[in-house]
C-alpha positions in Angstrom: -87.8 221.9 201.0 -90.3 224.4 201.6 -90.7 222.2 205.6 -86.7 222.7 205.7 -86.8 226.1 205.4 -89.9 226.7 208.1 -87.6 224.6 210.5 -84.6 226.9 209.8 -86.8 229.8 210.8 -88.0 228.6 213.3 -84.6 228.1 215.1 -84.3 232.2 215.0 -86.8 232.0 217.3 -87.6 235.8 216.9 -90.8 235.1 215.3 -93.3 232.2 215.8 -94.1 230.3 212.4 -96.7 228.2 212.0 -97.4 225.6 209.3 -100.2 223.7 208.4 -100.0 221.3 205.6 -103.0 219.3 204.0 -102.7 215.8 202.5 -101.9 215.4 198.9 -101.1 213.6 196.0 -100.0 216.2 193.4 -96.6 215.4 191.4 -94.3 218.6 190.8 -92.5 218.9 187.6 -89.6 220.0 188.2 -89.2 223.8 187.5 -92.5 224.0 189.0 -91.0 222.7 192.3 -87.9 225.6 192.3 -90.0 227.9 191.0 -92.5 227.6 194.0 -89.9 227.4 196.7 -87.8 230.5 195.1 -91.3 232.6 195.4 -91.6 231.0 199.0 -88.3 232.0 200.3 -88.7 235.8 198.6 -92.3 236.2 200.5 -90.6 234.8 203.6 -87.7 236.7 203.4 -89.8 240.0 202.7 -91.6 239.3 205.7 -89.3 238.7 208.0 -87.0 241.9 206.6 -90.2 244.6 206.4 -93.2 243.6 208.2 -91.9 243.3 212.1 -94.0 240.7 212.1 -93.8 238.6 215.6 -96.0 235.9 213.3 -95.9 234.1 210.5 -98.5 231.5 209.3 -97.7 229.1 206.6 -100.8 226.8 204.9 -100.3 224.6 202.3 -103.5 223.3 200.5 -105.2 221.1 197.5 -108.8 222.8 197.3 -109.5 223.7 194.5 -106.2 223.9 193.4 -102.8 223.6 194.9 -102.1 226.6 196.5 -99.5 228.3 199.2 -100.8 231.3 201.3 -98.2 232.8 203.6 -99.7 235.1 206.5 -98.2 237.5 208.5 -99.4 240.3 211.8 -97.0 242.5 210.7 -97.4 246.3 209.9 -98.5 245.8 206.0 -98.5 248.2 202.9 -99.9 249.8 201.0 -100.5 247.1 197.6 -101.5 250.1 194.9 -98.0 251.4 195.4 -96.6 248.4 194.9 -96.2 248.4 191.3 -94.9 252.1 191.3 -92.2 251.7 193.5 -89.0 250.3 192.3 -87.6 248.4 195.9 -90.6 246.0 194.9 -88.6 244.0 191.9 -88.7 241.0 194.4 -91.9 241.1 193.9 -92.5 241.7 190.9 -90.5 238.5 189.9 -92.2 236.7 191.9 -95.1 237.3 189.8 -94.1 236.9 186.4 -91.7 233.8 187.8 -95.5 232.2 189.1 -97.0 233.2 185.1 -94.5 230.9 184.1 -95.5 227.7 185.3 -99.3 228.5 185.1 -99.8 229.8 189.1 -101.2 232.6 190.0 -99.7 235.0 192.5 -101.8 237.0 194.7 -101.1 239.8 197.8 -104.1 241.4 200.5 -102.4 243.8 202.5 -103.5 246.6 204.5 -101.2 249.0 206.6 -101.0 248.0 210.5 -103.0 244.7 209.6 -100.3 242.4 208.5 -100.2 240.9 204.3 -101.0 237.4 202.9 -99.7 236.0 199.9 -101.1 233.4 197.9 -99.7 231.1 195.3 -102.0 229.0 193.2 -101.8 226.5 190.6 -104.2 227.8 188.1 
């Protein structure tokens, strides 16, 4: 799904995406497979509405863990506000969403130097 929806982007063709993807075996319960896509698409759909980013990198990986981390050159924020200002619910679900199923949800961002987001089984 999560290869769907970087296709679908893709096609907008206002921003390039990348993806890199490595090999796995990993089997998903369920939940833990809409639960990871749902915090994909809001960190992709953030992106693409805040950061006038003209990039976006997506990496998909196994080592240690499974983990997502979602990159973008756009004009990043400020992350200590974050949790003090009330537009950032998206967010904020996105965090306790990956508590659910054991991942941990993590953001680096600094203003005029873009923001990655990593998921991460724990």
């Amino acid at each position: 799904a999560i290869h769907l929806e970087i296709e679908r982007i893709k096609k907008n063709k206002l921003i390039e995406v990348t993806f890199e993807k490595e090999n796995f075996t990993k089997k998903f319960r369920h939940e833990e497979q809409i639960v990871i896509f749902r915090i994909f698409q809001e960190v992709i759909n953030n992106s693409l509405k805040y950061s006038k980013a003209s990039k976006i990198e997506v990496k998909i990986g196994n080592k240690p863990k499974f983990n997502i981390t979602i990159i973008d050159n756009g004009i990043g924020f400020d992350v200590a506000k974050l949790a003090s200002n009330t537009n950032s619910i998206g967010i904020q679900n996105c965090i306790k969403r990956a508590k659910i199923i054991n991942y941990s949800f993590h953001i680096l961002s600094q203003i005029n130097n873009g923001t990655q987001v990593t998921i991460q089984e724990n």
